[in-house]
RODO-2510 file (C-alpha; in nm, 4 decimals, decimal comma):
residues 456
     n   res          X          Y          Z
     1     x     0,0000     0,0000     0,0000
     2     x     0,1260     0,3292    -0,1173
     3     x     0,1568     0,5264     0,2457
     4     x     0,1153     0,9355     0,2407
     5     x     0,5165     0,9447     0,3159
     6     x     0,5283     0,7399    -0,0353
     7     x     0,3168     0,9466    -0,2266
     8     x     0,5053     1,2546    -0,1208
     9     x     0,8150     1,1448    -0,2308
    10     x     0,7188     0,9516    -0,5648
    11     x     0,9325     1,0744    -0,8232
    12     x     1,2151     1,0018    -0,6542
    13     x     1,4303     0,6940    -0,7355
    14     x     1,4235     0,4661    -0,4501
    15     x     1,5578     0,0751    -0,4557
    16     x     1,2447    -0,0863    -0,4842
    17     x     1,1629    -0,3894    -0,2869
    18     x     1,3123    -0,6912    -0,2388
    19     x     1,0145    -0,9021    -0,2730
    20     x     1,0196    -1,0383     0,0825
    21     x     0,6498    -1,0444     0,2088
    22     x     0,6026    -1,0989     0,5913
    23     x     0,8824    -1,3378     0,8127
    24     x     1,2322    -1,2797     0,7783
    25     x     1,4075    -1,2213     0,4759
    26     x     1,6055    -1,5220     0,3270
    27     x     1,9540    -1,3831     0,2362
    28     x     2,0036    -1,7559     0,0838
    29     x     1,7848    -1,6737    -0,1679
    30     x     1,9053    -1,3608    -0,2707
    31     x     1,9981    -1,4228    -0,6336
    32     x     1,6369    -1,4665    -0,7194
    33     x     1,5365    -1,1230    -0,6100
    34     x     1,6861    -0,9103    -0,8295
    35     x     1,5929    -0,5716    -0,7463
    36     x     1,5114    -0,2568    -0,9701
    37     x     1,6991     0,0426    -1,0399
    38     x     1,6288     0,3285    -1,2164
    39     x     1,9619     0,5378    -1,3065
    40     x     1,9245     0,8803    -1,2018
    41     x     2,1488     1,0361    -1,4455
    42     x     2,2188     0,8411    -1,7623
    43     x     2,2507     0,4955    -1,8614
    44     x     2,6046     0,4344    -1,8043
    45     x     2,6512     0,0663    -1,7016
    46     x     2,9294     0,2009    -1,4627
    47     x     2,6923     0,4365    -1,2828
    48     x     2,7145     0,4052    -0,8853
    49     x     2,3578     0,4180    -0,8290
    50     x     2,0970     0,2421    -0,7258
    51     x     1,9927    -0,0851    -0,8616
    52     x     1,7913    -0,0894    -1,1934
    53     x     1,5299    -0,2864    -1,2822
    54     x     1,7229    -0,6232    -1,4541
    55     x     2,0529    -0,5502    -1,3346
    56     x     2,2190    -0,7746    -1,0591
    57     x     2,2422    -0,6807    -0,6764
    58     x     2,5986    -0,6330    -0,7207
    59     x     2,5427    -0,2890    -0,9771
    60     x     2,4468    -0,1498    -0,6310
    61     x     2,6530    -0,2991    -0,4061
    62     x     2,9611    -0,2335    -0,5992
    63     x     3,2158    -0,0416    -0,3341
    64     x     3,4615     0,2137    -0,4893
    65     x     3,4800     0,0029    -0,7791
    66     x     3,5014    -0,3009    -0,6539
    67     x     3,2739    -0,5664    -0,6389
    68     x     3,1180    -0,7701    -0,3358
    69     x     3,3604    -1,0904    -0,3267
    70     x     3,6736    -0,8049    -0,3773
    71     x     3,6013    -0,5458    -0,0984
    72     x     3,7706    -0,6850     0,2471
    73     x     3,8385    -0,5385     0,6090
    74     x     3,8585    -0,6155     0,9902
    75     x     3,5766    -0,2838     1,1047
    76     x     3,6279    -0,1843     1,4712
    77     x     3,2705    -0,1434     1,5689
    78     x     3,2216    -0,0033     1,9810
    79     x     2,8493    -0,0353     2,0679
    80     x     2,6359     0,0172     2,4066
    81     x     2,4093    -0,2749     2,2750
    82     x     2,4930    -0,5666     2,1518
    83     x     2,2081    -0,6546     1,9572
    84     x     2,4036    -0,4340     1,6658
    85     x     2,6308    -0,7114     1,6617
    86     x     2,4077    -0,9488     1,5307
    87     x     2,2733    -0,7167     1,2828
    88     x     2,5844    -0,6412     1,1335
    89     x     2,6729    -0,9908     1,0470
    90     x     2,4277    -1,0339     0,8500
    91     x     2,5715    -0,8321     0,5595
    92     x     2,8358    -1,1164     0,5416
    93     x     2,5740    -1,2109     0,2630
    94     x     2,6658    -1,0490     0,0487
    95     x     3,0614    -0,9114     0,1506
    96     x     3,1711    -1,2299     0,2888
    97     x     3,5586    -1,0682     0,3106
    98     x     3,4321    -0,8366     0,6232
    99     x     3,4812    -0,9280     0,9275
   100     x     3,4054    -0,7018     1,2617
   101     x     3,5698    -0,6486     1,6124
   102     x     3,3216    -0,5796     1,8602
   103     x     3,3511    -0,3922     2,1690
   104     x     3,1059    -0,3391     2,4032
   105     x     3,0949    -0,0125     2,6251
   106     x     2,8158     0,0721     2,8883
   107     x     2,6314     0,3467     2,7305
   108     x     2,6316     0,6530     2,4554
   109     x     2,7919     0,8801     2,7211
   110     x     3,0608     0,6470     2,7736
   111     x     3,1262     0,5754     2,4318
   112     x     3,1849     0,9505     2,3957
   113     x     3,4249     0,9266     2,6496
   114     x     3,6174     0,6740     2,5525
   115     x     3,6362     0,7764     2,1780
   116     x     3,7542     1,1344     2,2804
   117     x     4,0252     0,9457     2,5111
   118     x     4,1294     0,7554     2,1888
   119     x     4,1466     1,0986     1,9921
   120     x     4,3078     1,2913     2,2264
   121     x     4,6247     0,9720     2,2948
   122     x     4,6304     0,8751     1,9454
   123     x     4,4645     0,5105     2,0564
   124     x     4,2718     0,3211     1,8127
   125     x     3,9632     0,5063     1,7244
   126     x     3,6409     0,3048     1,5638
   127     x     3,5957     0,2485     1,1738
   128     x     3,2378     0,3060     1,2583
   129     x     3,1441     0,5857     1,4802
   130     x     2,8269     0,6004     1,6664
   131     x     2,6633     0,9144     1,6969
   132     x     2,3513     0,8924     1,9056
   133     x     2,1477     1,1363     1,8801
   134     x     2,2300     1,3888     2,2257
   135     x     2,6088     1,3572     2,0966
   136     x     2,5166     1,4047     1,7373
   137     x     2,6240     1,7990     1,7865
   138     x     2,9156     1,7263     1,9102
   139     x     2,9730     1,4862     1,5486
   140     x     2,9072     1,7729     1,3301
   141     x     3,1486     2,0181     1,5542
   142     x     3,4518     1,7470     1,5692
   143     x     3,4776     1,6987     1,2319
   144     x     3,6353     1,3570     1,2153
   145     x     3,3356     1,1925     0,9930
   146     x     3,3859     1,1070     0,6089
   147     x     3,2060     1,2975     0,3505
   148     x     2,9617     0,9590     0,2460
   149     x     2,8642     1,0641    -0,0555
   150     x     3,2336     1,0431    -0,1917
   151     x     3,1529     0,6901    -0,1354
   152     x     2,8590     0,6730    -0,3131
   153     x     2,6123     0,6488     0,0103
   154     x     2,3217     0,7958    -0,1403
   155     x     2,1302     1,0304     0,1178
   156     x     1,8140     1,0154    -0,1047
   157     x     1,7273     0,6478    -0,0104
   158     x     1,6618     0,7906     0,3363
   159     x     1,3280     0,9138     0,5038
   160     x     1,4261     1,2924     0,4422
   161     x     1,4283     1,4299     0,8052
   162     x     1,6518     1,1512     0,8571
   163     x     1,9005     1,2584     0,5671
   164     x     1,8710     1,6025     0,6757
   165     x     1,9836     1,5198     1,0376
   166     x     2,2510     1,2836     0,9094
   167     x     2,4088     1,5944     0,7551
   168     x     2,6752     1,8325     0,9573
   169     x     2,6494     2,2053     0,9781
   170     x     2,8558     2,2651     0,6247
   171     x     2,5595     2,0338     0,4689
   172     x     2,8413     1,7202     0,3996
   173     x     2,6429     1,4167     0,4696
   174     x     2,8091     1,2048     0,7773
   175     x     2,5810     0,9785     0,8861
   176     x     2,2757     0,7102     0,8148
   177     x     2,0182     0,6608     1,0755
   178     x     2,0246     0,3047     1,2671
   179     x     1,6489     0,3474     1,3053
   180     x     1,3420     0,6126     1,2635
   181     x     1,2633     0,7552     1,5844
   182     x     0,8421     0,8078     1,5754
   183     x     0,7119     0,9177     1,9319
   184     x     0,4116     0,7055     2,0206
   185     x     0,1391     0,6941     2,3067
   186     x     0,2221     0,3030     2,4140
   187     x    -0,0948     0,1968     2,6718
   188     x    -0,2140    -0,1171     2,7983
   189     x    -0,5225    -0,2857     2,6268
   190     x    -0,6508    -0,3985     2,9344
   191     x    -0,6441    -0,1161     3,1156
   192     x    -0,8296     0,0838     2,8039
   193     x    -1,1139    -0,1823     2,8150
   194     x    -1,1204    -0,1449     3,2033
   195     x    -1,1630     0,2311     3,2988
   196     x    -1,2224     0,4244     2,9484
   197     x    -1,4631     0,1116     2,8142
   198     x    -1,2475     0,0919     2,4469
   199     x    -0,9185    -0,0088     2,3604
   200     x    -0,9160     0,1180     2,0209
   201     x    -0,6234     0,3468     1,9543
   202     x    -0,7979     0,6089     1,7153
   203     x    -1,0674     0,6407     1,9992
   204     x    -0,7427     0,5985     2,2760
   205     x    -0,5786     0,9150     2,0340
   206     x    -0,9555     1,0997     2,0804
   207     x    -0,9381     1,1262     2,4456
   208     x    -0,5734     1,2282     2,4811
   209     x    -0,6266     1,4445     2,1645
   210     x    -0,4302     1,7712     2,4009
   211     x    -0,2760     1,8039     2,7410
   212     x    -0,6158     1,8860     2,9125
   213     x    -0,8183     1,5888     2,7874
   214     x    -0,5002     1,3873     2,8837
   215     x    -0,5114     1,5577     3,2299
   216     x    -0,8793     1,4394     3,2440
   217     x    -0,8748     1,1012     3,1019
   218     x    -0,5608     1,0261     3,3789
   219     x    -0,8343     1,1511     3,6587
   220     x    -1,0921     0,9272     3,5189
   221     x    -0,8680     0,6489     3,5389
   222     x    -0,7306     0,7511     3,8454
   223     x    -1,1037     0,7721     3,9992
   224     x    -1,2397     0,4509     3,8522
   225     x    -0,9290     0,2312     3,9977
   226     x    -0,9493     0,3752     4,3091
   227     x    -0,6102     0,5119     4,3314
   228     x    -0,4174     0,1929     4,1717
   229     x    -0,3483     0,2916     3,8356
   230     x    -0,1927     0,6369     3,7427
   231     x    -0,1934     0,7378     3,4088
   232     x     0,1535     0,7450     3,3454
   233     x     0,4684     0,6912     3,5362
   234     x     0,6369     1,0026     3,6036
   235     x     0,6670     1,3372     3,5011
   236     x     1,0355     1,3052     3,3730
   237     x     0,8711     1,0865     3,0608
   238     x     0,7129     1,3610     2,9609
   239     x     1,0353     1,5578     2,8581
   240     x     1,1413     1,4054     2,5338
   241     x     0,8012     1,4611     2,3765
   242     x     0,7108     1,8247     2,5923
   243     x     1,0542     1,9868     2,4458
   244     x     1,0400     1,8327     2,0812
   245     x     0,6831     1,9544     2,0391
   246     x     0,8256     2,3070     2,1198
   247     x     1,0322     2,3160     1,8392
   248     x     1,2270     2,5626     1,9905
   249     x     1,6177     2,5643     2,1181
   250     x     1,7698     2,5254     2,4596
   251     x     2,0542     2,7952     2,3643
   252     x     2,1670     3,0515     2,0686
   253     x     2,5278     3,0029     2,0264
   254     x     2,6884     3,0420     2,3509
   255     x     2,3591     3,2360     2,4797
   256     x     2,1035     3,0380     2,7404
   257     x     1,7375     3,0135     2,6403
   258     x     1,5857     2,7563     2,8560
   259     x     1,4382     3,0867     3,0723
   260     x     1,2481     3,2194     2,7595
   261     x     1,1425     2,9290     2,5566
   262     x     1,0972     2,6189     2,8144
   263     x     0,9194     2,8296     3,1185
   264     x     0,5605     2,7089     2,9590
   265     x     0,6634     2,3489     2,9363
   266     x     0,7678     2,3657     3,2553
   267     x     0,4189     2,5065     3,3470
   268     x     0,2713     2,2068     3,1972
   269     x     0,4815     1,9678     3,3993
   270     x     0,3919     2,1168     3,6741
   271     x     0,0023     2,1337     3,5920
   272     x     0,0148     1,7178     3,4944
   273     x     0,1963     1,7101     3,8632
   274     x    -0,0678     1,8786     4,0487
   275     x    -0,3409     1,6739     3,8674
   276     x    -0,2217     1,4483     4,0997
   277     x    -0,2150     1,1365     3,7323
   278     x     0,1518     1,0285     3,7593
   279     x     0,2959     0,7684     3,9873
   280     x     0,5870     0,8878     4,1064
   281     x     0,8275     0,6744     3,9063
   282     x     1,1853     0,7964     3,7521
   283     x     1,2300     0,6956     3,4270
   284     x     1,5112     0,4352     3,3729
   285     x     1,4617     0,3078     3,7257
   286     x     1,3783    -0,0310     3,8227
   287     x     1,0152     0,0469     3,9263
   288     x     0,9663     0,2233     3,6491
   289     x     1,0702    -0,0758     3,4185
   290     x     0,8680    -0,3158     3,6691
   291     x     0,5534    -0,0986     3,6004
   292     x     0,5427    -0,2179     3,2089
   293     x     0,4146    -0,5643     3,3925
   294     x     0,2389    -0,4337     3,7008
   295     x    -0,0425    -0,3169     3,5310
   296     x    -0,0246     0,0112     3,7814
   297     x     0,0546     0,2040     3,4937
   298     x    -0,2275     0,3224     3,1704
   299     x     0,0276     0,4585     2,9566
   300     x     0,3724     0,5938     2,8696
   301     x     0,5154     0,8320     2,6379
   302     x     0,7915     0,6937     2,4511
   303     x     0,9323     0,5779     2,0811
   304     x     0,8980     0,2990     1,8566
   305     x     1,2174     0,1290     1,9334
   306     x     1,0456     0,0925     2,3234
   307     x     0,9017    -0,2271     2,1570
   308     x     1,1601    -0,4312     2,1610
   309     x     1,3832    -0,2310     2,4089
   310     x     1,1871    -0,1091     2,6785
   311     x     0,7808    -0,3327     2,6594
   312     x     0,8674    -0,6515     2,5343
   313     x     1,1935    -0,7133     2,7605
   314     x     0,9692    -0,5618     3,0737
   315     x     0,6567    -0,7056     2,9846
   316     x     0,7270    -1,0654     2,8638
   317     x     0,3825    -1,2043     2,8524
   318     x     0,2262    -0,8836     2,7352
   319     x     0,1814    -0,9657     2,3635
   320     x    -0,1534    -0,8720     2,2088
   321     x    -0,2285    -0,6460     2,5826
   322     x    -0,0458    -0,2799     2,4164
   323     x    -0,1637    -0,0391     2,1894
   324     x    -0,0498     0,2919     1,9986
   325     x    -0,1820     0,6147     2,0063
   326     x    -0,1074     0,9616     1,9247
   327     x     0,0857     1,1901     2,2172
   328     x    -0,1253     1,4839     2,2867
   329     x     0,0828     1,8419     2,1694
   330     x     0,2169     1,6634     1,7952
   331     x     0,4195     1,4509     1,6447
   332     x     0,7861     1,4438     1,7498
   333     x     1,1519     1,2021     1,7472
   334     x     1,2883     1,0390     2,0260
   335     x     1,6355     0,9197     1,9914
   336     x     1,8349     0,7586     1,7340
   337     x     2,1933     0,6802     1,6278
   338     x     2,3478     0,8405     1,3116
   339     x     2,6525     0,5774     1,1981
   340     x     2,9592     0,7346     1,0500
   341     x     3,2816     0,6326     0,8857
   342     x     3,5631     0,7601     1,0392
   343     x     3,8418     1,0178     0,8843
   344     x     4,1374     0,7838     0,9471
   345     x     3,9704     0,4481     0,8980
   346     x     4,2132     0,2367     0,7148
   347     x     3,8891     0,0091     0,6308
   348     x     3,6843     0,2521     0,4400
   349     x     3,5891     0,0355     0,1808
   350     x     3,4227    -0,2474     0,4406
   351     x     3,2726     0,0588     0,5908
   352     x     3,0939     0,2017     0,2856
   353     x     2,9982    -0,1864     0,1998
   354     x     2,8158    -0,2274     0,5263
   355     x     2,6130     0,0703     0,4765
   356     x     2,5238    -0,0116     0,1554
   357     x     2,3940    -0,2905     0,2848
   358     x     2,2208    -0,1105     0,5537
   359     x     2,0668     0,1107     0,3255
   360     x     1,9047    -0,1700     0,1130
   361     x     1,5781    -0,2970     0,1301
   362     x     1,7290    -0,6349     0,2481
   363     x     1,9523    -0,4733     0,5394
   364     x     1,6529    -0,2699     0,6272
   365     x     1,4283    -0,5617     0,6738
   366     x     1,6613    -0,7815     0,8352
   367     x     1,7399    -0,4800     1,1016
   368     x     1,3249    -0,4993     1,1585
   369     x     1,3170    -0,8862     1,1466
   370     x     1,5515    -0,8920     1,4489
   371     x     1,4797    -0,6060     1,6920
   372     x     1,1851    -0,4439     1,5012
   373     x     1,3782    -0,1119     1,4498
   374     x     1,1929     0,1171     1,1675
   375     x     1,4456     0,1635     0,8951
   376     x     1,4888     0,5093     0,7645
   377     x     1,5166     0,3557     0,3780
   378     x     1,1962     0,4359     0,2163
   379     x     1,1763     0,1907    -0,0332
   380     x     1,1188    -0,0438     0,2623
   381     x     0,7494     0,0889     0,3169
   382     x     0,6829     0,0437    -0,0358
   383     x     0,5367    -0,3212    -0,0416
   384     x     0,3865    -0,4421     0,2355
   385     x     0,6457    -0,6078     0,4587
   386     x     0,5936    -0,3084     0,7159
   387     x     0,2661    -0,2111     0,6574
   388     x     0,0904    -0,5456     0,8165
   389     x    -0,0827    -0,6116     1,1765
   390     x     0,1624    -0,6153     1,4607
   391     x     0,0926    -0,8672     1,6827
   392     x     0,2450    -0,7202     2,0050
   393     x     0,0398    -0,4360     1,9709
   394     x    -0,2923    -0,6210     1,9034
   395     x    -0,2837    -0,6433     1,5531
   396     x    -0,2915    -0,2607     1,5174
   397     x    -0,0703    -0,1706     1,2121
   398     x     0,1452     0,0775     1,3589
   399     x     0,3573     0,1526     1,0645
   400     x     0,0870     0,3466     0,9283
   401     x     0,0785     0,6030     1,2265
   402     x     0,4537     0,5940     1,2278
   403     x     0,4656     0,7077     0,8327
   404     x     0,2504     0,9726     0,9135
   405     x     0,4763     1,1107     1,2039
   406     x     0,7247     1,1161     1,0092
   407     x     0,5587     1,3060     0,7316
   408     x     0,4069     1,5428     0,9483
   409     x     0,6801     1,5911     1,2035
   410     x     0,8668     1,8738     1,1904
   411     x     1,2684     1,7721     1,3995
   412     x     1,4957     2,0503     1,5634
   413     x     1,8745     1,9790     1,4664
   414     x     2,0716     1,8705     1,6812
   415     x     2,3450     2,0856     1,8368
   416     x     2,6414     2,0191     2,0853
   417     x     2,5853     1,9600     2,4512
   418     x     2,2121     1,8327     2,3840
   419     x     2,2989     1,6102     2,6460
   420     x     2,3487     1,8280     2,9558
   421     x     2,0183     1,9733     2,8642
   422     x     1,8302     1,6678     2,8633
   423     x     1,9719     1,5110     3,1562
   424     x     1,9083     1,8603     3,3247
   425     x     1,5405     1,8855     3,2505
   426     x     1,4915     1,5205     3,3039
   427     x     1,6510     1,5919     3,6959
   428     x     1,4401     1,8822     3,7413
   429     x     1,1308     1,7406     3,6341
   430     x     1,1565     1,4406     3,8804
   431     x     1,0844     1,7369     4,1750
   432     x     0,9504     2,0684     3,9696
   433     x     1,0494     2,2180     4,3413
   434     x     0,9461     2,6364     4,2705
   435     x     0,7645     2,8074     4,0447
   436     x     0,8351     2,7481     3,6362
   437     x     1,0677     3,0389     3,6387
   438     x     1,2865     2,9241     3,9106
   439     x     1,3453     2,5686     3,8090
   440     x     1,4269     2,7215     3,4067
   441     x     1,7047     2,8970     3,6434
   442     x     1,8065     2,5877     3,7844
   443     x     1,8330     2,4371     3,4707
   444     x     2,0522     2,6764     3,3167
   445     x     2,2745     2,7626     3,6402
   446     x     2,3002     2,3313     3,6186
   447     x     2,4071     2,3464     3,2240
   448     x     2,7034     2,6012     3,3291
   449     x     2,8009     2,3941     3,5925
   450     x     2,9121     2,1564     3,3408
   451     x     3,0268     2,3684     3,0824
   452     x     3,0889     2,7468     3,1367
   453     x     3,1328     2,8617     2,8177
   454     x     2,7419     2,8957     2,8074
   455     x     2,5839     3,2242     2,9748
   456     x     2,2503     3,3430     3,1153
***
């Protein structure tokens, strides 16, 4: 089915798909799906582009001139989750002469840390850099990413706010998305049946449709259970979709502006607070993981990689019990990892080669296959491998809400130091101790505690 996103963008040439149609894709079989390619520029058998209808898989996964079987290289890969691992194997497919060494590290803020350690004492520095999204400032600052496109990585295969985001501040395109980021309302069936007598997530997305008919939907619930179930976990959830909804920045250059564009969302915190519709629970913690389960909980703010990261692994037995619906104040993205190829890599051919795999409609449904990530390629949505019935969330085809965040959505760039502004919010919002104005001082006096090059 031909999604809004799709129809938007037709014109463009896309790799089309791959043929697969529900279960995993069989990379076994991979000679009989011979994809199409239209060549944007000419007909030149030697373009670099992307695969044309009757031409082999190896026109587009040519590398620098050299096919499949030919490219070779040991890639240094560091990630915080291991599950990458296994993805990245998988294009072994098709370049069976790359081979990876993994390293594990315990998170994207250490991984920062240890890679600017490696910079700064000439240590051994990753092929593939890792650029989540609250570091992916810093990226386009340091300037130690490859120029993709002078490897023929081809931007235009990607969702476009994706692309955009993937490109540094002098517009040279760095980095391909590990996964779209969609924000989603993700509530328990159960629950919905329970207290608000419907589980459906269109009429789920009609009574959380703004802030206030959130607000009284939680005191319904609230009222109904007799105090056990809240209607979501804690105020701190709320930041990640509250500030990206703003579409407004947390400073101007070196200039502070938490004070004059985040003293309203910290109003609204602080009017969910005193509805008395939260319970209490810091996100990340163990009780707030243990909630997923508990059934104390209606609903929670979050992203469509909480599937497989966050639900499933808290909620084992809770296939069929979730739904999706929209978060009240618009469509927003939460999180991400932009991969990039670094400067020095002496393995920049197996580099380009995996994310030419990544960027095909193969690599993009084997990445969903295994931890249901939603690819950024867009020829991925074109057949209807994605757009299906999810069975964790009740047979509810989420893909098509997720298309039309993305279509809709509009996505602040990121900027250095997007870190210490999250993590300073996120604190804050656990207590919202004072009015709006004095915590926005908090927040900033917080931000220059860690870096003082910023000012009030």
């Amino acid at each position: 089915m031909k999604r809004k996103l799709a129809v938007i963008l037709a014109g463009l040439c896309m790799i089309s798909s791959l043929g697969a149609c529900g279960g995993s894709s069989d990379t076994d079989s991979s000679a009989e799906k011979q994809p199409e390619t239209t060549v944007q520029e000419d007909t030149d058998s030697s373009a670099e582009a992307e695969v044309t209808e009757g031409s082999s898989e190896e026109d587009y996964y040519y590398v620098n001139g050299k096919a499949p079987e030919e490219v070779t290289g040991n890639i240094l890969f560091w990630s915080w989750d291991p599950n990458f691992f296994e993805m990245v194997e998988k294009m072994n497919d098709i370049y069976p002469n790359v081979t990876f060494d993994f390293v594990t590290v315990a998170s994207a803020d250490d991984y920062m840390q240890k890679l600017q350690a490696a910079l700064t004492s000439g240590s051994e520095v990753p092929d593939i850099l890792a650029m989540e999204i609250n570091n992916l400032g810093k990226f386009y600052d340091m300037g130690i990413a490859e120029d993709l496109e002078a490897h023929d990585i081809d931007p235009d295969l990607l969702i476009p706010y994706l692309a955009e985001m993937g490109r540094d501040n002098d517009g040279t395109f760095i980095g391909i998305p590990n996964t779209a980021a969609p924000g989603g309302l993700y509530y328990r069936r159960d629950l919905a049946s329970k207290y608000l007598g419907t589980d459906d997530p269109d009429e789920i997305s009609a009574m959380v449709s703004d802030w206030d008919s959130f607000i009284e939907t939680g005191k319904k619930i609230k009222e109904a259970s007799n105090g056990d179930v809240s209607m979501l976990p804690g105020i701190d959830t709320l930041v990640q979709p509250l500030v990206n909804q703003t579409g407004l920045r947390w400073r101007e250059d070196n200039k502070l502006m938490v004070q004059e564009n985040f003293t309203e969302t910290i109003e609204l915190m602080q009017k969910i607070k005193d509805a008395d519709i939260d319970a209490g629970l810091d996100i990340w913690t163990p009780a707030w993981n243990a909630s997923f389960a508990q059934g104390n909980v209606f609903c929670y703010p979050g992203s469509c990689w909480f599937q497989s990261y966050v639900i499933e692994p808290n909620d084992p037995d809770g296939s069929g019990n979730w739904g999706v619906a929209e978060v009240p104040g618009g469509y927003y993205n939460w999180g991400g990892i932009w991969w990039g190829m670094y400067k020095q890599s002496q393995n920049k051919d197996a580099v380009a080669a995996w994310m030419k795999y990544e960027l095909s409609v193969e690599g993009a449904q084997n990445k969903y296959d295994l931890i249901h990530f939603y690819p950024g390629v867009k020829a991925v949505y074109e057949d209807d491998y994605l757009n299906k019935p999810n069975e964790f969330f009740g047979g509810q085809n989420v893909t098509e809400l997720y298309l039309k965040e993305m279509d809709e959505m509009t996505v602040l760039r990121p900027i250095a130091d997007d870190a210490l502004f999250y993590n300073s919010m996120t604190f804050f919002a656990q207590s919202l101790e004072g009015t709006a104005e004095e915590i926005a001082d908090k927040i900033e006096d917080d931000i220059i505690s860690s870096n003082p090059q910023y000012q009030k």
